[in-house]
C-alpha positions, 0 to 999 in steps of 0.5 A: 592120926585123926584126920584134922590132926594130920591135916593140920600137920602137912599144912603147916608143914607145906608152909614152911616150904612156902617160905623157904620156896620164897626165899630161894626165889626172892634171896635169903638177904631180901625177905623178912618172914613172919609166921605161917599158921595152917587155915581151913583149905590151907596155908599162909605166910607173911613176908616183907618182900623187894617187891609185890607178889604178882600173879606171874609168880605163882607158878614160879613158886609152886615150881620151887615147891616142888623142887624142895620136896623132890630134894627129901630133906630132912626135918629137925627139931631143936630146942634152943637158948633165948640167946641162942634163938635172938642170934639166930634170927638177928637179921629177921625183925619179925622173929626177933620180936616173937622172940622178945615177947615170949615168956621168960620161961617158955621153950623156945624151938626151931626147926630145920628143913635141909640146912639152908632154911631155919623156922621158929616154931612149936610144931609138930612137922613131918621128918622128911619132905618126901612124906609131902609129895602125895599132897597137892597145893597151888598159890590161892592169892597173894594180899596185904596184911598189917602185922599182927592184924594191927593197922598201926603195925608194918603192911607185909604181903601174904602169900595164900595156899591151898593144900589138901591131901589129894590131888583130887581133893584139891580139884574138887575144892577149886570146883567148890571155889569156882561155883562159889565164884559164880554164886557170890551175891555182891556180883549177882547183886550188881548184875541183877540191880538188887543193891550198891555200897558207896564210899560215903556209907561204908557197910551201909547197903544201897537198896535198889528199886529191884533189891527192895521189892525182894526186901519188902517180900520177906518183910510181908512174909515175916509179918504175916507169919507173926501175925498168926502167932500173936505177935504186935509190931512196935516202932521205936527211936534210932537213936538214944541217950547214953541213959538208956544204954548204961541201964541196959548194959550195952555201955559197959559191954557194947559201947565200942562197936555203937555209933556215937553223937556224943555231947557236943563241947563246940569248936577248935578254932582254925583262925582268928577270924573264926569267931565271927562265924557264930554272930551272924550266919545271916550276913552277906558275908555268910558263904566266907564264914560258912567256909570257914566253918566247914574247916573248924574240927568239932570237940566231942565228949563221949562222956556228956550226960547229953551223949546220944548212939544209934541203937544196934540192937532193939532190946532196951527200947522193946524194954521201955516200951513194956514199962510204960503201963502195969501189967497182969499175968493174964496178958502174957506172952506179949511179944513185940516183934520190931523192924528197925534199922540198927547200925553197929561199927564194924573194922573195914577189913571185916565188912563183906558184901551183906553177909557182914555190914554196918546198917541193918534190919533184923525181924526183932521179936521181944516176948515177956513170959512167965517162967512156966510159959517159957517151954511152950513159948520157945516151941513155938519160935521154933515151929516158926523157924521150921516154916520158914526155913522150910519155905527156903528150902534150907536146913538147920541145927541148933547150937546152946551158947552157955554163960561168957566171962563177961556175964550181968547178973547172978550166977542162980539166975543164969543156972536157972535160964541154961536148965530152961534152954537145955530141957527143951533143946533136950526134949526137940533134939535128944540129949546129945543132939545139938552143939554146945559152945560153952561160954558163948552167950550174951552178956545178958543170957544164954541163948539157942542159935540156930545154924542153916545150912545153903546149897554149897554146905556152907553153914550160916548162923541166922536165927537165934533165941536168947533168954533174958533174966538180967534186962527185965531186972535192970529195967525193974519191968514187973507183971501182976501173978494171979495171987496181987504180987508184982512179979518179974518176967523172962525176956525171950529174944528172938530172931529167924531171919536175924539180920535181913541184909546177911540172909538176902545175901545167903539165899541170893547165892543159894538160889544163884540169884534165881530166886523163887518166883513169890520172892523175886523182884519182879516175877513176869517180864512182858515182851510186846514184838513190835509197838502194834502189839503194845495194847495187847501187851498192856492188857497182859500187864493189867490183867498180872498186876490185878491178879497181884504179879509183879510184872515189868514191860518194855513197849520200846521200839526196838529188837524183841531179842535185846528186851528178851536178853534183859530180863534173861539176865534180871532172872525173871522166873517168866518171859511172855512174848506177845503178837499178832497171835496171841492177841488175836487168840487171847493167848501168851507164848512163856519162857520159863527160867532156866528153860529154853522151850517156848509154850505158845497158846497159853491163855492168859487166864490160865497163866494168871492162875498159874501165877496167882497159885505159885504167890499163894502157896509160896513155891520154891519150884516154878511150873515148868515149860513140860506142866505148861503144855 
């Protein structure tokens, strides 16, 4: 049996005696159980309990796990009648409604683990317990969870479970868990003042003035790279008329996840008065009104020809913005690369720190080919991509997304485009070299996404390149070919970074929050040991700050240690101490990160080169106390 095979098999196993562990516990009177399907580090199960499941009772069910598995009970499967199965489940709502929504000629069948505890399920399980008691599991949390993932639907409790084959492997999952703990960007973000949500913009980060000097630092590097490549910047609106979105197609595949001003239909009115309100808000009566107005529910009508949306994505303006003048074959590639921010709805339960928001900035690039340049063109992006991962230290992989059901345009033009996309793939990484999901494209065209991997062996799609026959076509964008014929180009979207917010949020737990010194927010903090040294300290400031080092300092009046523990916790790649020697010397005494040996007699001068090179070069790696000396 394949491994995935069979961790499947014991997983979903254990969670049937995860259920029957619950209701031993709980009485089999006092627990509705729903389903329980295997996960990737495990297992979990729905329940409707008396009560909730508190931290206290994790042991108590791992215990009662145990005690099932030590009784080497057997399993047996059985298939049975849908009236058969309806009066077995009776008193169970959530069976009996797996039942009713089942296939008039589906195979219905259960299984038994010892005789006391009876499942619906297709299976397959093991025969006996004991096949399980090499595995080991513990109880991972226990949370709410609506029905069928429907709000709508009854809140249950579901209860999580680690399971692996070994205990070993259960230990160095919980390590893996521990680390990733420690790493987790939404802590690292607040403990370092790099970013905040607020209740009032759900998904939607706060950057703050440490955060956003991290933000601009990738910006400048993103543009600077670009630059080189012939890329040109373009700005566009935020928000559009729904005009511009039914001609992309983004309405018909897009509109569910896009931000609405729809047209505006006035009013419901919440009184009789409420009329006055719209004579004259100038009156002296004008804060009653304006009370009253605040009470009115607004009528919309997202159908109004005047309805407008916040962008979530920047193609259809990259489009107008080709449009507005001819074009000749000698022009292309002409790309325009976009900074814009996009906002696209996303359901409460999927937001997650940066890696998953509301609001966002992505290093948008839009390029318009010929067909004969596309090759060349997408060899390019993907030297880009090389640099700048590279840069960071991360490695990828390309996976080639082929045509999705809901596919826009001709079946000819989307063979054309994956022929394109596969030779090149074909051609950087061997037939056979790169992952294929089939049917994962956009709407619009086939695409290349490009998978990084982080220090933990998580893998994170950031990058991707999508070619676009359909947008050129449905904009009517068209370029003059060397012969006078107007011809349509081939749109090329692409994007390394992908979005900002979820790749800020990757490399903070990568790097730990210790980022690289030409990245981090501020790069030197300056520590004066008593106001007298305060001249001294400025003059070391002066002389960073010219040299282009972002630097922080704290002349306040109190203890060196307290100011030292300040940027130790910021994670300031360098700590320089200054007193009456150094200012004497024209020297500074530096911690490096991560480091606990001080150098003293550093000149200043030499420090400033040292940090003038790590800014050019882009390091990952500081110089250390050791190449200090």
């Amino acid at each position: 049996m394949e491994r995935e095979d069979f961790l499947g098999l014991y997983r979903h196993s254990l969670a049937h005696v995860l259920a029957k562990a619950v209701i031993e516990i709980f009485g089999k009177d006092q627990v509705q159980y729903a389903i329980g399907p295997q996960i990737e580090d495990g297992c979990y199960y729905d329940f409707v309990l008396p009560r909730a499941v508190t931290e206290d009772d994790y042991k108590v069910i791992e215990d009662k796990m145990n005690e099932i598995l030590k009784r080497k009970e057997d399993w047996r499967r059985e298939e049975v009648s849908r009236a058969d199965a309806e009066k077995l489940f009776a008193n169970q709502k959530y069976k009996m409604e797996i039942i009713r929504d089942l296939p008039e000629d589906a195979t219905i069948s259960i299984y038994y683990t010892g005789e006391d505890y009876v499942d619906l399920c297709r299976g397959p399980h093991v025969e006996n317990s004991k096949e399980l008691l090499s595995t080991a599991f513990k109880v991972k949390s226990a949370s709410s969870a609506y029905w069928r993932g429907d709000q709508k639907n009854d809140s249950m409790q579901r209860i999580y479970l680690y399971a692996f084959p070994s205990k070993d492997e259960l230990k160095a999952h919980l390590n893996f868990i521990k680390e990733a703990l420690e790493r987790d960007h939404k802590k690292i973000g607040a403990k370092q003042e790099l970013f905040m949500f607020h209740e009032t913009a759900p998904g939607m980060p706060y950057w703050l003035p440490r955060g956003w000097k991290l933000y601009q630092e990738l910006l400048k590097y993103s543009r600077e790279i670009q630059e080189r490549h012939g890329y040109s910047e373009i700005a566009a609106p935020l928000i559009n008329n729904k005009k511009l979105w039914l001609i992309s197609g983004h309405w018909a595949h897009y509109v569910n996840n896009m931000f609405m001003v729809p047209g505006f239909d006035g009013y419901l009115k919440a009184d009789a008065e409420v009329p006055g309100v719209f004579e004259d808000l100038n009156d002296a009566d004008a804060p009653v009104h304006m009370a009253k107005l605040s009470a009115l529910t607004p009528l919309y009508n997202r159908e109004k020809e005047d309805t407008m949306a916040a962008k979530p994505m920047n193609c259809p303006n990259a489009m107008i913005t080709y449009k507005r003048t001819n074009h000749s074959y000698k022009e292309l590639p002409i790309r325009y690369s976009e900074y814009d921010v996009l906002h696209r709805k996303e359901k409460s339960g999927q937001m997650n720190g940066l890696f998953r928001v509301q609001e966002f900035r992505q290093d948008d690039d839009h390029t318009f080919v010929m067909e004969s340049q596309i090759e060349d063109e997408i060899a390019d992006i993907m030297s880009i991509a090389d640099e700048i991962y590279g840069t960071f230290g991360v490695t990828y992989r390309a996976e080639f997304s082929t045509r999705p059901d809901d596919f826009m345009g001709d079946i000819e033009v989307w063979n054309r485009a994956e022929a394109s996309l596969k030779k090149i793939l074909d051609a950087k990484y061997g037939e056979g070299g790169y992952e294929i999901n089939e049917g994962d494209g956009a709407f619009y065209g086939p695409k290349i996404d490009l998978q990084i991997k982080d220090a933990l062996g998580r893998e994170w799609q950031c990058g991707t390149i999508q070619l676009d026959f359909q947008l050129p076509h449905n904009f009517g964008l068209t370029y003059q070919d060397a012969e006078g014929n107007m011809v349509q180009p081939v749109v090329i979207h692409r994007a390394i970074y992908g979005s900002l917010e979820r790749f800020i949020g990757i490399i903070t737990e990568n790097f730990k929050g210790a980022f690289p010194f030409w990245l981090n927010p501020y790069q030197v903090g300056v520590v004066p040991i008593r106001v007298e040294h305060n001249d001294y300290a400025k003059k070391v400031v002066d002389a960073l700050t010219a040299a282009g080092v972002r630097v922080e300092v704290d002349y306040a009046d109190k203890n060196m240690n307290e100011k030292i523990k300040t940027y130790k916790t910021l994670r300031d790649p360098y700590i320089v101490v200054v007193g009456d020697k150094e200012a004497e010397e024209g020297t500074v005494a530096v911690t490096v990160r991560g480091e606990k040996q001080q150098i003293h007699g550093l000149k200043l001068e030499k420090f400033v080169e040292i940090c003038q090179e790590l800014n050019r070069t882009r390091a990952r790696d500081l110089v250390t106390a050791e190449d200090l000396k």
